[in-house]
Jmol script that loads the backbone (N, CA, C; Angstrom):
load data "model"
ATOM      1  N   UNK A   1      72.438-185.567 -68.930  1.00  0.00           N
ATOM      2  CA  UNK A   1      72.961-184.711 -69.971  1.00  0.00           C
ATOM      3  C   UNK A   1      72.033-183.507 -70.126  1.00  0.00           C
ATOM      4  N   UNK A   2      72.593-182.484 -70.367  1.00  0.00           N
ATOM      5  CA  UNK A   2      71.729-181.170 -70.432  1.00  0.00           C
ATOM      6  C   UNK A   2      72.667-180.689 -71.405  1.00  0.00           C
ATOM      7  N   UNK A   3      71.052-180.203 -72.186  1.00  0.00           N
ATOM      8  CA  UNK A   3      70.903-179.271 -73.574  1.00  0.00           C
ATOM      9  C   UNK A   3      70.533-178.056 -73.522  1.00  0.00           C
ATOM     10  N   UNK A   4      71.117-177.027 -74.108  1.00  0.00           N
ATOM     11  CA  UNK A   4      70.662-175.538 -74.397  1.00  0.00           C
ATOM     12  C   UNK A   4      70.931-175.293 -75.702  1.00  0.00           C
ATOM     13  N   UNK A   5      70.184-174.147 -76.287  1.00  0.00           N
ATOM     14  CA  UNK A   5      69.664-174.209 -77.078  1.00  0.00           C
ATOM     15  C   UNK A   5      69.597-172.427 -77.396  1.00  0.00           C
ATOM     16  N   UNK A   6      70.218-171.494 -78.355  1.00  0.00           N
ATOM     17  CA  UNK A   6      70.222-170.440 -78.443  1.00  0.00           C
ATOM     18  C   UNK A   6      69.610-170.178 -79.360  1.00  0.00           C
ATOM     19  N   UNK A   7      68.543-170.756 -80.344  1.00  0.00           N
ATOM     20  CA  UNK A   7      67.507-170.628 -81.061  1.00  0.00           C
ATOM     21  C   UNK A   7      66.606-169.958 -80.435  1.00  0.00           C
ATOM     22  N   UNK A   8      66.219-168.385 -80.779  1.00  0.00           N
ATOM     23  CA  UNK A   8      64.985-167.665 -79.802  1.00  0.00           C
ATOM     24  C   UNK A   8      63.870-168.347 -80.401  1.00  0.00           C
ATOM     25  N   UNK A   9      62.749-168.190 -79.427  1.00  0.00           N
ATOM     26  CA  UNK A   9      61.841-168.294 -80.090  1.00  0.00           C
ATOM     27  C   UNK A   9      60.864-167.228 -80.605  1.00  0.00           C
ATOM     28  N   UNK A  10      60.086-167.567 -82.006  1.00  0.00           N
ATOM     29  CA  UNK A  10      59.837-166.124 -82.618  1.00  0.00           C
ATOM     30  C   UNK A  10      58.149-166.030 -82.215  1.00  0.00           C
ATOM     31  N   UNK A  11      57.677-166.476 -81.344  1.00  0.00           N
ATOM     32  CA  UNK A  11      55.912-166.523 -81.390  1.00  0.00           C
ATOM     33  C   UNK A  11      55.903-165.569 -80.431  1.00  0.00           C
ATOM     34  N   UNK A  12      56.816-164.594 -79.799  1.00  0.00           N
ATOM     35  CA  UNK A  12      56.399-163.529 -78.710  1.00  0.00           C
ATOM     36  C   UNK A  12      57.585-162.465 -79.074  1.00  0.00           C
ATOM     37  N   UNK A  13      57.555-161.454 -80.215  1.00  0.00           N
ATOM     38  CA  UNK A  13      58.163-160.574 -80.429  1.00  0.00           C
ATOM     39  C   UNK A  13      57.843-158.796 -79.944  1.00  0.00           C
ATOM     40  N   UNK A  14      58.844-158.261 -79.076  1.00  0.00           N
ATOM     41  CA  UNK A  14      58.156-156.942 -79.081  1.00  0.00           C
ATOM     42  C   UNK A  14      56.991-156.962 -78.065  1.00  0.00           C
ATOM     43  N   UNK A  15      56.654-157.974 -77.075  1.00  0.00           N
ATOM     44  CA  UNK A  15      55.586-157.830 -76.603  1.00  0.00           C
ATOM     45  C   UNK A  15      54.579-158.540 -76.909  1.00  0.00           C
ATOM     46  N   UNK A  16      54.591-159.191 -78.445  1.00  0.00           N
ATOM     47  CA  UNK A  16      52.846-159.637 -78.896  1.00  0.00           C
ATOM     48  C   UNK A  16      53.213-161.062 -79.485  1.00  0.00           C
ATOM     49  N   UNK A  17      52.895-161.496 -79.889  1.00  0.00           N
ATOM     50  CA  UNK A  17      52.394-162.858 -80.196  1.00  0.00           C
ATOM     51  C   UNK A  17      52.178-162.085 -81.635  1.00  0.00           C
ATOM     52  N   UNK A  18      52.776-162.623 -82.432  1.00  0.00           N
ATOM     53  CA  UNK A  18      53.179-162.813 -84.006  1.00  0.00           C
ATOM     54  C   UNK A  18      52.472-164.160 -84.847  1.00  0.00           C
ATOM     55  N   UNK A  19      50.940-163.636 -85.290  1.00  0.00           N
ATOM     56  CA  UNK A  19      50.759-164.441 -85.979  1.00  0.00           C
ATOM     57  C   UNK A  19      50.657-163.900 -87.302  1.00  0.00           C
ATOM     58  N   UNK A  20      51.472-165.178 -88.539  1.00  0.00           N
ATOM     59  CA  UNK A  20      51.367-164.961 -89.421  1.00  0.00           C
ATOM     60  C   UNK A  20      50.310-165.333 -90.834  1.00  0.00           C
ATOM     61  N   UNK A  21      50.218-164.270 -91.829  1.00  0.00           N
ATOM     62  CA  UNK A  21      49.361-164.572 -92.940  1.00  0.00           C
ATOM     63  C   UNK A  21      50.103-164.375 -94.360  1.00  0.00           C
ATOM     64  N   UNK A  22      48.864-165.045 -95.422  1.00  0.00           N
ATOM     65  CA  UNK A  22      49.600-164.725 -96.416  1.00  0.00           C
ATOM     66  C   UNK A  22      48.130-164.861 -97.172  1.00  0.00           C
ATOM     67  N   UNK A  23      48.589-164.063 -98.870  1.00  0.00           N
ATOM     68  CA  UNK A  23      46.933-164.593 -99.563  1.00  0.00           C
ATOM     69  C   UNK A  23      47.178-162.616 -99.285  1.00  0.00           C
ATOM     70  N   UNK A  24      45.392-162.606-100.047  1.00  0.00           N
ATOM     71  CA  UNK A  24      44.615-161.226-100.224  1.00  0.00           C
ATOM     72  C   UNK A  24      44.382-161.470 -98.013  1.00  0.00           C
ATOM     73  N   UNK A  25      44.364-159.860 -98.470  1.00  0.00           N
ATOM     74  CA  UNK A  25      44.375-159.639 -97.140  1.00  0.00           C
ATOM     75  C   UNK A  25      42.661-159.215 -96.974  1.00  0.00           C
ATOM     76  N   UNK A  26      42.334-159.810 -95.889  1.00  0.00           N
ATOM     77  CA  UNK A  26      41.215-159.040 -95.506  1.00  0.00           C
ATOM     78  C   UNK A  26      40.956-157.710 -94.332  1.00  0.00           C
ATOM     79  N   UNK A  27      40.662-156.809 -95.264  1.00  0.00           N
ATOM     80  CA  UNK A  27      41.172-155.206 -94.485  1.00  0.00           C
ATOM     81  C   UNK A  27      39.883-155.211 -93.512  1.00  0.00           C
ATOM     82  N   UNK A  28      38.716-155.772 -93.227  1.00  0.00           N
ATOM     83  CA  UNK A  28      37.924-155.582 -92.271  1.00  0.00           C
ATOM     84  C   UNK A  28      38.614-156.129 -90.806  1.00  0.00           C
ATOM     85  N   UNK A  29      39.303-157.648 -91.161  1.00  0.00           N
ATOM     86  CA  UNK A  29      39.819-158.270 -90.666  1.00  0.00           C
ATOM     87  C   UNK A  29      41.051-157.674 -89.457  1.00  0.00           C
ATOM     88  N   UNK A  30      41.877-157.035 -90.468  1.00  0.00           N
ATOM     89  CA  UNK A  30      43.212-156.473 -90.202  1.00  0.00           C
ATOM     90  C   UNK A  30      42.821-154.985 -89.124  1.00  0.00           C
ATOM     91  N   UNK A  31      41.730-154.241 -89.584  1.00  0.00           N
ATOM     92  CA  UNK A  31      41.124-153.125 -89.055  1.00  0.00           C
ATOM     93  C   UNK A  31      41.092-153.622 -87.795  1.00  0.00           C
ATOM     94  N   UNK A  32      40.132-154.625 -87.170  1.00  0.00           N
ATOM     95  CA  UNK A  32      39.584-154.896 -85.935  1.00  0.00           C
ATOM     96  C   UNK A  32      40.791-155.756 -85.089  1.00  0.00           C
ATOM     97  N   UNK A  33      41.881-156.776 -85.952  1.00  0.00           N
ATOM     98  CA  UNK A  33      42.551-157.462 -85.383  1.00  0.00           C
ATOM     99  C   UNK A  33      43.655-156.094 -84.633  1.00  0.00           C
ATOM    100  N   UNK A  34      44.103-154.790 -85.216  1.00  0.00           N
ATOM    101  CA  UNK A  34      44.691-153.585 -85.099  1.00  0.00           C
ATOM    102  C   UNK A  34      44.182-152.863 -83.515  1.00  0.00           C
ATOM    103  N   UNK A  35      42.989-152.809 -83.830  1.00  0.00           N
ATOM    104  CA  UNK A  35      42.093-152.443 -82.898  1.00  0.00           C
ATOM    105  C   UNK A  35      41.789-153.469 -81.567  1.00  0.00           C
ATOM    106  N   UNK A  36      41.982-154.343 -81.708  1.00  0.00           N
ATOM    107  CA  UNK A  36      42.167-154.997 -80.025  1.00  0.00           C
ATOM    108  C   UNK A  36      43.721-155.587 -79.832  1.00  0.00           C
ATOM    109  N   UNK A  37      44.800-155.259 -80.806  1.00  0.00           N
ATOM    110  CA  UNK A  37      45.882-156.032 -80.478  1.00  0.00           C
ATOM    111  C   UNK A  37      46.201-155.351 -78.917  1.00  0.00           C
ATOM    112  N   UNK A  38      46.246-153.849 -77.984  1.00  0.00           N
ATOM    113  CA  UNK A  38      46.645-153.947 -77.174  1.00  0.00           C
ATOM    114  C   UNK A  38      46.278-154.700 -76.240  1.00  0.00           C
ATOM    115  N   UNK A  39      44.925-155.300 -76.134  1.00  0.00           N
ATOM    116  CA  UNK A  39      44.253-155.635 -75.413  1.00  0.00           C
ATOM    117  C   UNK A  39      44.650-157.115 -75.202  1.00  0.00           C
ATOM    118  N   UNK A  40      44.853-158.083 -76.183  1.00  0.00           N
ATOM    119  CA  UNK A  40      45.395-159.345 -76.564  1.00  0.00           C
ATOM    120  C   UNK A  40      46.807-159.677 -76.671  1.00  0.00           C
ATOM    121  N   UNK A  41      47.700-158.048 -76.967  1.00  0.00           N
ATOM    122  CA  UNK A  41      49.240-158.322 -77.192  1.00  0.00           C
ATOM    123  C   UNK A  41      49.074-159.698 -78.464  1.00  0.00           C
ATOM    124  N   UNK A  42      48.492-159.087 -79.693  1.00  0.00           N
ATOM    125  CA  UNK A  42      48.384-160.138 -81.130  1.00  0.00           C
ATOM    126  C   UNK A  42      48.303-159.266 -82.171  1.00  0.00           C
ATOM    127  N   UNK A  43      49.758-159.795 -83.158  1.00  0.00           N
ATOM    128  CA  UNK A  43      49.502-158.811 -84.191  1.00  0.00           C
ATOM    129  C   UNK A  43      49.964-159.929 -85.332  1.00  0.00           C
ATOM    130  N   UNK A  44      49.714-159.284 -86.174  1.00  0.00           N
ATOM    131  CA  UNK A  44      49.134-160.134 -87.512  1.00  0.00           C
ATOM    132  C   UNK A  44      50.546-159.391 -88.818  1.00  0.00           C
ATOM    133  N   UNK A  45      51.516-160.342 -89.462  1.00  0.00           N
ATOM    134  CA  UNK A  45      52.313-160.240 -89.941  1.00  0.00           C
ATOM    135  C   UNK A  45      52.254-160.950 -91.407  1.00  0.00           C
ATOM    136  N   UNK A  46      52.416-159.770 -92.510  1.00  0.00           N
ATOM    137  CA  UNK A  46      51.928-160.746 -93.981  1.00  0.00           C
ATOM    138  C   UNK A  46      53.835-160.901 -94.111  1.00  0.00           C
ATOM    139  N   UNK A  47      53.763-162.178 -94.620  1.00  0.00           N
ATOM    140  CA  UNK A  47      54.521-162.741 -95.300  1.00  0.00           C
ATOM    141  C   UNK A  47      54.516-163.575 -96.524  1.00  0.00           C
ATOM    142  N   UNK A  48      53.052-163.447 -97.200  1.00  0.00           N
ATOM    143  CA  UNK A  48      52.983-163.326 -98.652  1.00  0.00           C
ATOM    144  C   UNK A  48      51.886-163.447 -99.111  1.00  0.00           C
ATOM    145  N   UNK A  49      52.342-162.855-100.476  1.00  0.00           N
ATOM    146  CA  UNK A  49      51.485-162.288-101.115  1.00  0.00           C
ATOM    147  C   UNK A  49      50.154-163.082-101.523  1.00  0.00           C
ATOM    148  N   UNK A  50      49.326-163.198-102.520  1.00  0.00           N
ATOM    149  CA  UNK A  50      48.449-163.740-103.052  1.00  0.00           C
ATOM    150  C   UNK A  50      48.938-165.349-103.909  1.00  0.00           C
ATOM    151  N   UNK A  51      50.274-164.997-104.234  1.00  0.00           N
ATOM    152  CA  UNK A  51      50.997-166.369-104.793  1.00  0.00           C
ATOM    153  C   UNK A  51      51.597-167.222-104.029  1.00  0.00           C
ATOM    154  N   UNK A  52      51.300-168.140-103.894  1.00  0.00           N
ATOM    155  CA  UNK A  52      51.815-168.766-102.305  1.00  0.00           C
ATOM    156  C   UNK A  52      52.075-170.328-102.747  1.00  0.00           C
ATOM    157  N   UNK A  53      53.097-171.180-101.978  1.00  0.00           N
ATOM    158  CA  UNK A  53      53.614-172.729-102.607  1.00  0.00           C
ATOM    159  C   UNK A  53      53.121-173.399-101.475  1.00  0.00           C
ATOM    160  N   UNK A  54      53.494-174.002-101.761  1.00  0.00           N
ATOM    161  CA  UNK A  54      52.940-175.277-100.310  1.00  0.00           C
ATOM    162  C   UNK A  54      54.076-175.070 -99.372  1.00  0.00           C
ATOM    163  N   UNK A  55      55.524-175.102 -99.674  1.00  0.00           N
ATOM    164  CA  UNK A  55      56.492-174.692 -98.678  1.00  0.00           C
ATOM    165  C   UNK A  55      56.625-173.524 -97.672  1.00  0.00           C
ATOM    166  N   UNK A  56      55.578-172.336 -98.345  1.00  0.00           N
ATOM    167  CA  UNK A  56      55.051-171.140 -97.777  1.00  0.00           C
ATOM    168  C   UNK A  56      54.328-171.777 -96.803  1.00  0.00           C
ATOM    169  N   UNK A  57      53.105-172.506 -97.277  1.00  0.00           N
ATOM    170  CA  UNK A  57      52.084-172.789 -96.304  1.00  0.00           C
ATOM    171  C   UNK A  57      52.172-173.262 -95.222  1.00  0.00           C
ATOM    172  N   UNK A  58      52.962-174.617 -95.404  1.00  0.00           N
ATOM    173  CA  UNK A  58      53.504-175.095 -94.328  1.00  0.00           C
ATOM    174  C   UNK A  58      53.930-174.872 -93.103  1.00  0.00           C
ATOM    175  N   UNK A  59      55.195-173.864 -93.830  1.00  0.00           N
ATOM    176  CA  UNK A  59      56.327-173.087 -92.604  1.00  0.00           C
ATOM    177  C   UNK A  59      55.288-171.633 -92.490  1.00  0.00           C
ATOM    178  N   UNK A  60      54.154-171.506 -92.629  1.00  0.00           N
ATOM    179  CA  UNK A  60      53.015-170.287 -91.841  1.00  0.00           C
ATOM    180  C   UNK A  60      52.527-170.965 -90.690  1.00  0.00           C
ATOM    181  N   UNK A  61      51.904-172.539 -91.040  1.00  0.00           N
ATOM    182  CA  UNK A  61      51.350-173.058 -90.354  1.00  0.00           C
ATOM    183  C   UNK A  61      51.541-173.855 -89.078  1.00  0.00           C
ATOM    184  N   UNK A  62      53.146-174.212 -89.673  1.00  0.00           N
ATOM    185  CA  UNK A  62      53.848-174.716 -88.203  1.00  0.00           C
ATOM    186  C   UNK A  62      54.317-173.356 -87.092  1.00  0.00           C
ATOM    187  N   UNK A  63      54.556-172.309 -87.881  1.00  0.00           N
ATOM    188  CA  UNK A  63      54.839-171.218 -86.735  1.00  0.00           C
ATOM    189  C   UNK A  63      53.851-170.561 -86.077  1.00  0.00           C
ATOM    190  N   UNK A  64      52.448-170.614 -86.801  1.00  0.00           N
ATOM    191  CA  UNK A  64      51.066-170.353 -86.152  1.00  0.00           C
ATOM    192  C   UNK A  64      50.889-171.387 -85.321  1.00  0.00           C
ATOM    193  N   UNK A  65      50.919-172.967 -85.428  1.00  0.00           N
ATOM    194  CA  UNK A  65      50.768-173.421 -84.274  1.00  0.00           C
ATOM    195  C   UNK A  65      51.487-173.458 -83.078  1.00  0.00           C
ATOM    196  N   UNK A  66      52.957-172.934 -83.500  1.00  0.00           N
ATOM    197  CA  UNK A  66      53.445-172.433 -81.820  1.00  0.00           C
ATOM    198  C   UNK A  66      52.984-171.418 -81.538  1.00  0.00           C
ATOM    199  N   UNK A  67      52.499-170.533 -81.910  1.00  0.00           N
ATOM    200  CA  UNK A  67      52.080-169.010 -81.497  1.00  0.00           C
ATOM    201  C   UNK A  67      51.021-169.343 -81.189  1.00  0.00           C
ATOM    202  N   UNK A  68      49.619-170.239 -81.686  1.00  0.00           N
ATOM    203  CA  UNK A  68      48.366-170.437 -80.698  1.00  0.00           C
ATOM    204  C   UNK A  68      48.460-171.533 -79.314  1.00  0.00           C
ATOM    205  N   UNK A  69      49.665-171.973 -79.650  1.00  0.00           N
ATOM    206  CA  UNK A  69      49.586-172.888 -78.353  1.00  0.00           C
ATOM    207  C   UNK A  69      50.516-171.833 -77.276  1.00  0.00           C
ATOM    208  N   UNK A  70      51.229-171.141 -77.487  1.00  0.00           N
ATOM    209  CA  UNK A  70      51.826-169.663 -76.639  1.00  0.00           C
ATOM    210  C   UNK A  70      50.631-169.344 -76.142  1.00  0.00           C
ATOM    211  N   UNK A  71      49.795-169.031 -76.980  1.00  0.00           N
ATOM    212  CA  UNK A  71      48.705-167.414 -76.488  1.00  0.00           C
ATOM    213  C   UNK A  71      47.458-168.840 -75.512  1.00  0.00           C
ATOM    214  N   UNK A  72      47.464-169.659 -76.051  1.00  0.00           N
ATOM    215  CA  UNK A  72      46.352-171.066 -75.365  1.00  0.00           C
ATOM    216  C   UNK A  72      46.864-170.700 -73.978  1.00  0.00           C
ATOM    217  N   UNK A  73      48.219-170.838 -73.871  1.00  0.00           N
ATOM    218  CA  UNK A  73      49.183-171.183 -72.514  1.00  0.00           C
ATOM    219  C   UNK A  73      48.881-170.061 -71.508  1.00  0.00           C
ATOM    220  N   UNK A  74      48.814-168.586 -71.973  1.00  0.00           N
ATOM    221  CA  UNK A  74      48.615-167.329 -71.448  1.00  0.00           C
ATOM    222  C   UNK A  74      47.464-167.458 -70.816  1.00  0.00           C
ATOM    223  N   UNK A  75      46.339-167.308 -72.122  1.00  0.00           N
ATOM    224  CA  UNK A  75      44.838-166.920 -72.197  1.00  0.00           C
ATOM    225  C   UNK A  75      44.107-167.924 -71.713  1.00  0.00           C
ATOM    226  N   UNK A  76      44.276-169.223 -71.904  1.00  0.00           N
ATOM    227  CA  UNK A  76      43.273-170.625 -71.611  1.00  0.00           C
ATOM    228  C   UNK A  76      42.906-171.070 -72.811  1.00  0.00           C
ATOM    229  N   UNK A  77      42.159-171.554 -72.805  1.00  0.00           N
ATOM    230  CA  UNK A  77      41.013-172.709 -74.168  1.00  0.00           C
ATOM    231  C   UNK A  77      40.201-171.816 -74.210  1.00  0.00           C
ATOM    232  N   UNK A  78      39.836-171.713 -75.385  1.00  0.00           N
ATOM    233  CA  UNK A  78      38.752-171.298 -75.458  1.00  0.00           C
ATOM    234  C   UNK A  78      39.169-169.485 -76.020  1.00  0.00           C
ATOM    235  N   UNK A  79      40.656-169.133 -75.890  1.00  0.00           N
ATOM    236  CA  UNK A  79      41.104-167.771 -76.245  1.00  0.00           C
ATOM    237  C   UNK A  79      40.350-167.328 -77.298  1.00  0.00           C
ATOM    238  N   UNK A  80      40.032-167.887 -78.888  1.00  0.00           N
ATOM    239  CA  UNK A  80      39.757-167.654 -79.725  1.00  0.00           C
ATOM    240  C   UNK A  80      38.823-167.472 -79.929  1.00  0.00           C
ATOM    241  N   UNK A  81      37.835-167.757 -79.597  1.00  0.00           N
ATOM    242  CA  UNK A  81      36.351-167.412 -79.523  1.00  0.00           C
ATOM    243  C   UNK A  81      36.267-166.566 -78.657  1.00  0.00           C
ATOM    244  N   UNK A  82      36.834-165.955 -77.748  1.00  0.00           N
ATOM    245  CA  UNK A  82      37.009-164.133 -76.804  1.00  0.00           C
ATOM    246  C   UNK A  82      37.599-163.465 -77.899  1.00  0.00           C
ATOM    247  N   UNK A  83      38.345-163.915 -78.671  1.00  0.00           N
ATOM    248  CA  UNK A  83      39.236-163.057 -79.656  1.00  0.00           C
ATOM    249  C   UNK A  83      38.431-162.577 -80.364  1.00  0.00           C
ATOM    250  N   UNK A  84      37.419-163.641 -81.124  1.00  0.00           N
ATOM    251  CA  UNK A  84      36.592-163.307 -82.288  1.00  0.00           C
ATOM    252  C   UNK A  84      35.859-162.350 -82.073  1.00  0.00           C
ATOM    253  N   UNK A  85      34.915-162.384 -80.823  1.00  0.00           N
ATOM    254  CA  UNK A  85      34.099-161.731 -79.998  1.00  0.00           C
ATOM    255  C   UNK A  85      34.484-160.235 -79.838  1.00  0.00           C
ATOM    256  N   UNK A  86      36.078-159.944 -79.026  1.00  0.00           N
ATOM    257  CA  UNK A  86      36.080-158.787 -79.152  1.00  0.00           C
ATOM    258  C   UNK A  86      36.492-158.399 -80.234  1.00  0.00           C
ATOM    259  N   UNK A  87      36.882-159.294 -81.626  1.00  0.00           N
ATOM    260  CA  UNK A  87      36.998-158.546 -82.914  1.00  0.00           C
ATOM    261  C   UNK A  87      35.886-157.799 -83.443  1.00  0.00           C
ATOM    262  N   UNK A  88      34.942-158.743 -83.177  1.00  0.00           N
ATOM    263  CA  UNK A  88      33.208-158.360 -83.307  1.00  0.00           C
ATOM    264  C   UNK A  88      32.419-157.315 -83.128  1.00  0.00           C
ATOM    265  N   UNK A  89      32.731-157.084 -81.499  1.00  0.00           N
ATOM    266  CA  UNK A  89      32.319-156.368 -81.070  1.00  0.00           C
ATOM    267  C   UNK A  89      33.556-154.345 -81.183  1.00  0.00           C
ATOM    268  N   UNK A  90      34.693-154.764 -81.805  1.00  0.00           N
ATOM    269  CA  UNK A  90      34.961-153.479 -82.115  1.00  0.00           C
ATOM    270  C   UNK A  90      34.348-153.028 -83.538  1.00  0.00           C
ATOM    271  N   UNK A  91      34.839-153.947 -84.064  1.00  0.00           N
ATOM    272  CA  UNK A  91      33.506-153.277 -85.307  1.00  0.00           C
ATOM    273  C   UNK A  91      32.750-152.880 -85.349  1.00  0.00           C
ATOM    274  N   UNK A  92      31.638-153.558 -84.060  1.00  0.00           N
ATOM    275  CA  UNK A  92      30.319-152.967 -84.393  1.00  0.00           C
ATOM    276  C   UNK A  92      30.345-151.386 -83.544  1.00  0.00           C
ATOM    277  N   UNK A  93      31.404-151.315 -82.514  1.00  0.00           N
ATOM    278  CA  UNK A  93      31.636-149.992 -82.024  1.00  0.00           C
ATOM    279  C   UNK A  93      32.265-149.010 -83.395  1.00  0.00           C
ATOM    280  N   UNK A  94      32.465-149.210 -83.996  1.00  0.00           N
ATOM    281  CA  UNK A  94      33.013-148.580 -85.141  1.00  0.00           C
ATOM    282  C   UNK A  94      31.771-148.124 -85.897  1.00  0.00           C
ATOM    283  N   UNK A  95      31.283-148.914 -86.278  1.00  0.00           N
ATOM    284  CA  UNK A  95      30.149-148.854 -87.220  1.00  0.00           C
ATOM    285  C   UNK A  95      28.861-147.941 -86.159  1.00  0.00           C
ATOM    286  N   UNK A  96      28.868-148.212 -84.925  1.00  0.00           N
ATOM    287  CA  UNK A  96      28.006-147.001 -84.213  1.00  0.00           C
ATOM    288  C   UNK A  96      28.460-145.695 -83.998  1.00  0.00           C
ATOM    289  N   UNK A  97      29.978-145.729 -83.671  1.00  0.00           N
ATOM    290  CA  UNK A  97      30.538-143.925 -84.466  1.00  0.00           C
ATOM    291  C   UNK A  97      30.393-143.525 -85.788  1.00  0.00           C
ATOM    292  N   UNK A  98      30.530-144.725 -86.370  1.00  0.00           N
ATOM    293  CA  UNK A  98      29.835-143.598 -87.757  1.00  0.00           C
ATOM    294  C   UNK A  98      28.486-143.342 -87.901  1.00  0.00           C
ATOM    295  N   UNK A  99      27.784-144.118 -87.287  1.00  0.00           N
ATOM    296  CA  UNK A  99      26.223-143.618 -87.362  1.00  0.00           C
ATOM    297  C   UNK A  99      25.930-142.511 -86.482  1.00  0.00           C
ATOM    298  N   UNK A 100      26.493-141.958 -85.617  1.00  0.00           N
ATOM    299  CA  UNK A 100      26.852-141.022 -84.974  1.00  0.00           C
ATOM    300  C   UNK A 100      27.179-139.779 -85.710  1.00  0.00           C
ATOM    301  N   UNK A 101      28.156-139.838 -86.297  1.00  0.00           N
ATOM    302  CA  UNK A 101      29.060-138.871 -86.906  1.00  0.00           C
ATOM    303  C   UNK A 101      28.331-138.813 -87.828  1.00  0.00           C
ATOM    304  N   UNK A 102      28.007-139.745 -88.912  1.00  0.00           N
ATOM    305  CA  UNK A 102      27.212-139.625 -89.942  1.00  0.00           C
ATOM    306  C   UNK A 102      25.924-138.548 -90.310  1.00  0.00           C
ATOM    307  N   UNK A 103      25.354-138.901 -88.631  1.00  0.00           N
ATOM    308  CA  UNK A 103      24.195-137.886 -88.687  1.00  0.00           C
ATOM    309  C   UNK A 103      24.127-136.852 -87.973  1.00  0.00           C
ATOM    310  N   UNK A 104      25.480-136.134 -87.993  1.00  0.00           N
ATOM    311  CA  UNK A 104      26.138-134.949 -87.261  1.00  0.00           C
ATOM    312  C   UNK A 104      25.807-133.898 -88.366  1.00  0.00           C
ATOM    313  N   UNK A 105      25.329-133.037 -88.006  1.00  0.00           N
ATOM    314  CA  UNK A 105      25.107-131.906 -89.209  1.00  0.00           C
ATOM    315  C   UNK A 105      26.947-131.326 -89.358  1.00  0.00           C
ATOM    316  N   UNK A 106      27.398-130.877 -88.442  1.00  0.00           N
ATOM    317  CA  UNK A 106      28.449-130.635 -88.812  1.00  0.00           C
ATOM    318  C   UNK A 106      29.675-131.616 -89.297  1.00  0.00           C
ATOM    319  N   UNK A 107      29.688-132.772 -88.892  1.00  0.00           N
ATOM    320  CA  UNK A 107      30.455-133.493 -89.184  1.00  0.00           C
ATOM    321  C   UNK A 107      30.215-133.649 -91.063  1.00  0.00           C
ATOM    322  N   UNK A 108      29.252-133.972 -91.272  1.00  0.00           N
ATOM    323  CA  UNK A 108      28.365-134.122 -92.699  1.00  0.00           C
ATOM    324  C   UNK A 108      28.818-132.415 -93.642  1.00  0.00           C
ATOM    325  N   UNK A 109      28.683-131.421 -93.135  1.00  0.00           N
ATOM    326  CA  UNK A 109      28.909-130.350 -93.237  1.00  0.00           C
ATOM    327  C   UNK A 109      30.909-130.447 -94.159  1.00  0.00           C
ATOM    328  N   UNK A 110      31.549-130.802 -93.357  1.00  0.00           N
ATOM    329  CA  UNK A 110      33.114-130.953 -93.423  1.00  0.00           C
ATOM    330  C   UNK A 110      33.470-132.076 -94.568  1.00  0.00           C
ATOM    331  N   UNK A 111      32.309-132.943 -94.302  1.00  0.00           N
ATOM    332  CA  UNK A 111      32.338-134.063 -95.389  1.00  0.00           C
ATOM    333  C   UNK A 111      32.237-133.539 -96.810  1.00  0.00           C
ATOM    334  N   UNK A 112      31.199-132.886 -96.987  1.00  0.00           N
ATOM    335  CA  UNK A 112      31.252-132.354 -98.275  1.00  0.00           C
ATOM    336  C   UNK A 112      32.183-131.028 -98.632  1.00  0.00           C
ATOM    337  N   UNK A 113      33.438-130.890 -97.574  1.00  0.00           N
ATOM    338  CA  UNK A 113      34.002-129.883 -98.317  1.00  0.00           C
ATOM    339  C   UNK A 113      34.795-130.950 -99.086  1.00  0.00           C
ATOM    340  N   UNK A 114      35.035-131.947 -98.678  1.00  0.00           N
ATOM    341  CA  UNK A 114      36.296-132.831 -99.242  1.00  0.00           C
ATOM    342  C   UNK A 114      35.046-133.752-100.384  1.00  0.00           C
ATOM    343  N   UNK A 115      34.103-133.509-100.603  1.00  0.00           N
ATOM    344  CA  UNK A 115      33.225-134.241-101.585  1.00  0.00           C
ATOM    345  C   UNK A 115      33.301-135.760-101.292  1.00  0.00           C
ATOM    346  N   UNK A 116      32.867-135.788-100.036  1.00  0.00           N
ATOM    347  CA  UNK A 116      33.001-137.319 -99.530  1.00  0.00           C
ATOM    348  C   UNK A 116      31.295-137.430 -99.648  1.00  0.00           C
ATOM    349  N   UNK A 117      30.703-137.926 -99.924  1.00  0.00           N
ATOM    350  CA  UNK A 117      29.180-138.440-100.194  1.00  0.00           C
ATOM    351  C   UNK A 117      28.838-139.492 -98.967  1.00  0.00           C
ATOM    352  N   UNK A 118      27.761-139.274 -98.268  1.00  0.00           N
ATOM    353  CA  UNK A 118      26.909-140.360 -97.562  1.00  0.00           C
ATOM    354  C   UNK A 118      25.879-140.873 -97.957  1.00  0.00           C
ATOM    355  N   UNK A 119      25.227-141.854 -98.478  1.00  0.00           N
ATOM    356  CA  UNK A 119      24.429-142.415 -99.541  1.00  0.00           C
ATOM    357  C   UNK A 119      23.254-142.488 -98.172  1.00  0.00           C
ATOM    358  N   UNK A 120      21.764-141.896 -98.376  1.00  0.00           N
ATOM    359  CA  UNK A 120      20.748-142.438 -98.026  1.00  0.00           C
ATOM    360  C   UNK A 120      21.092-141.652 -96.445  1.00  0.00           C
ATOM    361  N   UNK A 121      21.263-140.693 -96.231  1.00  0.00           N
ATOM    362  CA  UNK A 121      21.340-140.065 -95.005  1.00  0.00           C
ATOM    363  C   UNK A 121      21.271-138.911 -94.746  1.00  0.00           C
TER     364      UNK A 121
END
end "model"
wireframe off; spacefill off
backbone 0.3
color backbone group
């Protein structure tokens, strides 16, 4: 007997691997996860807010575990700790352009037309 089944599946939309969140968002988080999604094809989808039920949680958590066992299947064991890593490491490329820019006379120059302040520099 053979079964089919026209239920898509939603853990590879558009190209990326759709994982979802909910809760306060963490914008350092979201910055760097933004910043390597081409690289990973992983993007990060809020579906709620800070008020959240257990029926929320649940149905986040069962669709995150098909989407890490997708990206496991792609990437290998061990994906997530490369993930973290290059989350890591774009930040800290971030944070060395601004120390860059920061101590740009002209860049600093443009800053204060818009009264943007650099503390201690």
């Amino acid at each position: 007997m053979l079964i089919f089944s026209c239920k898509k599946e939603e853990t590879y939309v558009g190209g990326y691997y759709w994982i979802y969140t909910y809760g306060l968002p963490d914008m350092d988080r979201i910055e760097a996860a933004e910043g390597i999604s081409e690289k990973w094809k992983i993007k990060y989808h809020a579906i709620g807010g800070c008020l959240v039920d257990d029926k929320l949680i649940k149905t986040v958590e069962a669709k995150n575990r098909k989407t890490y066992a997708a990206i496991e299947k792609r990437y290998g064991k061990g994906w997530k700790e490369k993930y973290n890593k290059d989350s890591e490491d774009f930040m800290m490329k971030k944070v060395d352009v601004m120390d860059v820019l920061i101590t740009n006379k002209l860049f600093r120059n443009e800053l204060k037309k818009y009264y943007i302040k650099i503390d201690d520099v």
